[in-house]
VOGU-3710 file (C-alpha; in Angstrom, 3 decimals, decimal comma):
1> xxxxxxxxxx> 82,751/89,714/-23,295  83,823/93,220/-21,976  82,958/92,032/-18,567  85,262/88,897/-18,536  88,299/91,241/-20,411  87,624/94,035/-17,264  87,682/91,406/-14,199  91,077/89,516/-16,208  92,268/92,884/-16,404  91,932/93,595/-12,789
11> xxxxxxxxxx> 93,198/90,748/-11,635  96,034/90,939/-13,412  96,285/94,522/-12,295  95,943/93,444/-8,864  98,800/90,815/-9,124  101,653/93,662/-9,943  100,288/95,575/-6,873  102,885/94,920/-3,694  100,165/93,380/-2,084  99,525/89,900/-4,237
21> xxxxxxxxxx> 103,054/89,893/-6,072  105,043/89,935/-2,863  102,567/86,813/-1,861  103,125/85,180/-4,802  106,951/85,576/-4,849  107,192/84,177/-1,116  105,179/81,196/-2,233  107,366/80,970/-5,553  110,550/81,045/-3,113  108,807/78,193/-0,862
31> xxxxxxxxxx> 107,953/76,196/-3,990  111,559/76,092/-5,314  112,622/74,945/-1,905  114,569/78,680/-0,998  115,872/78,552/2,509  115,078/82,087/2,698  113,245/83,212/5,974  112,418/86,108/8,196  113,828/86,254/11,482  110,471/86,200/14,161
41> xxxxxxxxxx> 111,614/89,319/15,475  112,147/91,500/12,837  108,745/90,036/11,714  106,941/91,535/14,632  108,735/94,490/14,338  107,485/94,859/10,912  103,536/94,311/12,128  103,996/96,453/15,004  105,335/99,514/12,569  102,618/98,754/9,951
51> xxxxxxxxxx> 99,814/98,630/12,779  100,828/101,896/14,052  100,590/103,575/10,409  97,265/102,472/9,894  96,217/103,187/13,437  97,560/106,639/13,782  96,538/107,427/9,974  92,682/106,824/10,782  93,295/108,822/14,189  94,254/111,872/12,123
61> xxxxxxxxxx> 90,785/111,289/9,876  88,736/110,840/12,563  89,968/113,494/13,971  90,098/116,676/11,323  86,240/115,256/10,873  83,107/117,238/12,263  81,794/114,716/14,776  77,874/115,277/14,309  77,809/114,925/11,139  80,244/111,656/11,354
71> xxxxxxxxxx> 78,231/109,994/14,250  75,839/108,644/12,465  77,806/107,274/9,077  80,504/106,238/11,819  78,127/103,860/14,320  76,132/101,999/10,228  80,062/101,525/9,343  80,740/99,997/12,550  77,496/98,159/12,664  78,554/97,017/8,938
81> xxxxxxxxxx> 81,786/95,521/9,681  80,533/93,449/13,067  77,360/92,570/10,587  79,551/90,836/7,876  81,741/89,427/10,650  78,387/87,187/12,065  77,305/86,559/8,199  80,276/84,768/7,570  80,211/82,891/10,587  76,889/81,702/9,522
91> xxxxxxxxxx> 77,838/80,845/5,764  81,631/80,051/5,177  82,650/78,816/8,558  79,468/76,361/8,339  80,777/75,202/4,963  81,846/71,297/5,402  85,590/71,085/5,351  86,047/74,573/5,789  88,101/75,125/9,065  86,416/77,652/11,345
101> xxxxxxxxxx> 89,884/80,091/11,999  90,215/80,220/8,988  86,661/81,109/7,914  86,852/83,580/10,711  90,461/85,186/10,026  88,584/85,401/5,775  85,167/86,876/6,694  87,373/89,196/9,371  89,205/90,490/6,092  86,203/90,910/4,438
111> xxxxxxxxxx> 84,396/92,972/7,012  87,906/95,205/7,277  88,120/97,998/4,226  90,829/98,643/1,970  91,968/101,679/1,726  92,873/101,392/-2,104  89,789/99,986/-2,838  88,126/103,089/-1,159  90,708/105,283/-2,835  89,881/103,547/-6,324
121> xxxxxxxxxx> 86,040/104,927/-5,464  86,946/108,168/-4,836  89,181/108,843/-8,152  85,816/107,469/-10,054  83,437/109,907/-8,292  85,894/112,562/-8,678  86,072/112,055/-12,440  82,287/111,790/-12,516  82,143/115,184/-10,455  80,010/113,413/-8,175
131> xxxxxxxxxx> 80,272/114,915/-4,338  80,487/112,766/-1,147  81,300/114,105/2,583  84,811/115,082/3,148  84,796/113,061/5,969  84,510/109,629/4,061  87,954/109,031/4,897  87,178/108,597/8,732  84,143/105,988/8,812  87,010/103,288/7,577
141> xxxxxxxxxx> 88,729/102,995/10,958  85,380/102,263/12,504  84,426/99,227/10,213  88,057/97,972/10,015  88,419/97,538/13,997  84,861/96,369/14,607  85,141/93,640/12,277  88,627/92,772/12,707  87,687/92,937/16,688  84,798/90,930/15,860
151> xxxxxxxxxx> 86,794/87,903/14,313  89,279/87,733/16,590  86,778/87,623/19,697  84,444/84,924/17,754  87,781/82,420/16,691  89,391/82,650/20,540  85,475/81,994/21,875  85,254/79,311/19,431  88,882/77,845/20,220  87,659/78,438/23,941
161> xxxxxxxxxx> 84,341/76,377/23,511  86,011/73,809/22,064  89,131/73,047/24,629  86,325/73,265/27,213  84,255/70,198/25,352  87,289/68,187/25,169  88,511/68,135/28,417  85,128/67,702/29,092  84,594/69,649/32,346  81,281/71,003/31,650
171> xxxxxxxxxx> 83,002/74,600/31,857  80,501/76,254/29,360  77,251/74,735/30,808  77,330/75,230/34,556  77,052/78,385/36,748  74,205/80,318/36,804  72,632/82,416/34,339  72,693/86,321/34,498  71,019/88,645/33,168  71,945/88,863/29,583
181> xxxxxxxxxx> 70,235/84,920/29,991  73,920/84,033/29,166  75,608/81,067/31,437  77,817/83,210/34,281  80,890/81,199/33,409  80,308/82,211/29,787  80,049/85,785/30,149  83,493/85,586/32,379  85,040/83,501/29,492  84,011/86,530/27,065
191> xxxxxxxxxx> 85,103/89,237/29,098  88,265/87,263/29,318  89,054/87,054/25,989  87,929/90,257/25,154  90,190/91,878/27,628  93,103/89,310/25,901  91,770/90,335/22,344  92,221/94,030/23,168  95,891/93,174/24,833  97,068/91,319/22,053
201> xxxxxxxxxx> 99,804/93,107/20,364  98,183/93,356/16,830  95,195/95,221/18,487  97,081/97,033/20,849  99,049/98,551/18,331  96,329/99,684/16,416  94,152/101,305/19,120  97,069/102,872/20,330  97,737/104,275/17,060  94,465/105,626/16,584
211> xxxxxxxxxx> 94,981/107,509/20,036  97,736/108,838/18,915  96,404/110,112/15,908  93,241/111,286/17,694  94,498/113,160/20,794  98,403/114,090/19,891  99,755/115,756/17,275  101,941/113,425/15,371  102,133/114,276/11,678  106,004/115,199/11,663
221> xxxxxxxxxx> 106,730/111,638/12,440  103,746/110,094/10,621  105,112/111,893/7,289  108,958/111,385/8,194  109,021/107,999/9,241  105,519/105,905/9,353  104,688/107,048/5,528  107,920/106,498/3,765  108,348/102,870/5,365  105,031/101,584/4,827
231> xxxxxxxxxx> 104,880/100,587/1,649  108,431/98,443/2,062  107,319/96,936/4,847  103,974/95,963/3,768  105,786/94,136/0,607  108,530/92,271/3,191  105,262/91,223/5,413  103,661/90,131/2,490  106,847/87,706/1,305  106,972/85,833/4,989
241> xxxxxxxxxx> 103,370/85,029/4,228  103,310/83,947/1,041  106,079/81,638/1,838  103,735/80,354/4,723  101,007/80,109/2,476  102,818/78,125/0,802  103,287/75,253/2,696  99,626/75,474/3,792  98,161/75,155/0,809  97,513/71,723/0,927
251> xxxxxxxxxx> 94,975/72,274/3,592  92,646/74,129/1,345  92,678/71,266/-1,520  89,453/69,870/-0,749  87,836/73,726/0,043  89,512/75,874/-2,131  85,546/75,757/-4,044  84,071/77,290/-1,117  86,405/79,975/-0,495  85,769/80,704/-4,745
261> xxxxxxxxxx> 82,452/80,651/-4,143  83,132/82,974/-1,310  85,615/85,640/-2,419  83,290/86,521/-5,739  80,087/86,371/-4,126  80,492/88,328/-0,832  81,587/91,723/-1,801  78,292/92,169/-3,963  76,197/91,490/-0,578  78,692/93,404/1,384
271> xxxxxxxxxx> 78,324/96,278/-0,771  74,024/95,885/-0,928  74,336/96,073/3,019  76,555/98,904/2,761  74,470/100,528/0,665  71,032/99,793/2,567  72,834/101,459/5,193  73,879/104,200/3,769  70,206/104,719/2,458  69,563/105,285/6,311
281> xxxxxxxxxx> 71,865/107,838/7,118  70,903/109,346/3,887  67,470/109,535/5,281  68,542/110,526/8,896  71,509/112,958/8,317  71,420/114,072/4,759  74,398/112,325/3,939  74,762/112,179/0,175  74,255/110,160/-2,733  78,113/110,034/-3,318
291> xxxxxxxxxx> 78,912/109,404/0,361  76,109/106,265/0,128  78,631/104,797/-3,031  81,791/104,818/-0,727  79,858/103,413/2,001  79,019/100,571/-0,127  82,481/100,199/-1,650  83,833/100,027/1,945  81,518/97,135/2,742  82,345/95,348/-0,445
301> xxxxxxxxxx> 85,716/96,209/-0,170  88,275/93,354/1,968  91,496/94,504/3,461  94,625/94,313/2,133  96,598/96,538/4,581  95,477/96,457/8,142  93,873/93,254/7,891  96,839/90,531/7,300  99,235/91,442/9,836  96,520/91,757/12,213
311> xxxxxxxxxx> 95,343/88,132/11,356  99,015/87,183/11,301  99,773/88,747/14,760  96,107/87,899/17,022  95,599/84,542/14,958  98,514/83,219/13,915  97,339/79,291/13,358  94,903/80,628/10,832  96,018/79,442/7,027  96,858/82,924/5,058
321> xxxxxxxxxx> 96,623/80,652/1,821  92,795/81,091/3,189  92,326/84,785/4,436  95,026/86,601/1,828  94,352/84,519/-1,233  90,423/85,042/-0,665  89,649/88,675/-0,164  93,129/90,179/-1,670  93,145/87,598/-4,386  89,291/87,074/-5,847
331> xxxxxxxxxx> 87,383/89,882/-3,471  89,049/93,336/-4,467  88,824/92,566/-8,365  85,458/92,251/-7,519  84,850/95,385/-5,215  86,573/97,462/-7,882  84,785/96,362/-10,567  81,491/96,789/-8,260  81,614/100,741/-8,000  79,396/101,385/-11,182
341> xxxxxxxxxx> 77,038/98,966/-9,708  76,244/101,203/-6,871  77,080/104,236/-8,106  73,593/103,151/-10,318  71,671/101,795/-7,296  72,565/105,256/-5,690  71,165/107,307/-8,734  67,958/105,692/-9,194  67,088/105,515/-5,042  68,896/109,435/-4,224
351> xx> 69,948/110,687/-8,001  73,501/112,856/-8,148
//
């Protein structure tokens, strides 16, 4: 009973968060019939601000971090994020009815981190007076873009594939074969929309925000400007999707079981690959019984900041009623409420 009182609790905690009651009130608006609306522009203005944040925020981490001892935690987190990427692929985007983009855009939010999930973590192992690496803070950047990457490149080869079958031109089966044993043709159309994927603005934004935050110095602005906006913007962002979400909910009628099934399943096998990998830096570097916790916390954990605007910006057919209402809506209760879980797992297999 104390279980079903902490999740409705959660939930409930999550829904006054800017994140899912901004959502809701844009779908609330839509459902009333509100002509409000968000001029495109200022839209994309509003993803290309928030992208930068997050971007030049993880360039700072990564960079105040000692490299060696990162390298290892940093390449498992990366590893992680591409690894639940191809798992959903496998699972919810093979689930009848379920549209493939937006299977994709989900398990590309679930293989991102939040960052107040990770946060949430933290505050409990600092309570607990449990110690973890101060460079935890860094390895998010690295699972975020690989799986968001990840996504992005699997839906545009899969939209790709399919254009090619229905014009019917053979396009993915001739050429020859090089030496990956991959069709020629194929390996151009990947490097092609790779290169696009990286171009895109959503991505571009991003990586250029973690250069900035790597290799210049920009904390004066990042405090002054990037900080104080975010969280308004993030709440605005959130409103123009829920009131898109809105009028795509229809679509999910005959799946909305799957992506149920989906959003409170996941994060527990997220979180057990997170944590099998932190086992093996644990065993490789040293790293620590606390750091193997946030590791697995970041794998459970689906994001709520970077991810959506990405999603929004790289694949903007995909239904947000989908990738939002899924991991912001079902998985992060979950994550949350998974932290004592591992923080267990991590004291019988290491100890505190």
């Amino acid at each position: 009973m104390d279980i079903i009182t902490d999740i409705v609790s959660t939930i409930l905690t999550q829904m006054q968060k800017p994140t899912l009651a901004f959502l809701i009130g844009g779908m609330m608006l839509a459902a009333l019939g509100s002509k409000f609306e968000v001029p495109e522009p200022i839209y994309k203005f509003i993803v290309i601000l928030l992208l930068l944040k997050v971007g030049i925020d993880a360039g700072i981490s990564v960079r105040e971090a000692n490299f060696v001892e990162l390298a290892v935690p940093a390449v498992l987190a990366a590893a992680i994020g591409m690894a639940i990427v191809i798992l959903g692929r496998a699972t919810l985007a093979r689930w009848r009815g379920v549209s493939q983009l937006d299977a994709t855009a989900t398990v590309g939010l679930f293989g991102a981190v939040s960052a107040s999930t990770l946060a949430a973590g933290m505050a409990v192992l600092d309570d607990e007076g449990i110690a973890y690496e101060g460079f935890i803070g860094a390895l998010y950047p690295f699972m975020d873009v690989a799986a968001l990457v990840t996504a992005i490149v699997l839906a545009r080869l899969a939209a790709a594939r399919k254009a090619a079958t229905a014009q019917g031109d053979g396009t993915m089966t001739l050429g020859g074969v090089g030496g990956t044993g991959i069709p020629a043709v194929e390996q151009d159309l990947i490097k092609g929309i790779l290169v696009d994927t990286m171009r895109s603005p959503a991505i571009s934004a991003l990586i250029l925000g973690l250069a900035f935050g790597l290799f210049a110095r920009p904390e004066s602005v990042y405090a002054s400007f990037y900080e104080p906006l975010f969280h308004g913007l993030l709440s605005v962002l959130m409103l123009i999707m829920g009131i898109e979400a809105w009028s795509r909910l229809s679509e999910l009628k005959g799946v909305a079981h799957a992506y149920l099934f989906y959003g409170l399943s996941a994060p527990l096998v997220h979180g057990t690959l997170g944590f099998g990998a932190g086992l093996i830096a644990h065993h490789l570097t040293g790293f620590s019984a606390g750091g193997v916790v946030l590791l697995s916390i970041m794998a459970a954990s689906s994001s709520d900041i970077s991810g959506p605007p990405t999603m929004r910006g790289a694949l903007p057919e995909a239904n947000p009623s989908a990738y939002v209402g899924a991991s912001t809506g079902l998985g992060t209760p979950v994550a949350i409420l998974s932290i004592p879980l591992f923080m267990t797992l991590a004291d019988h297999f290491i100890g505190f």
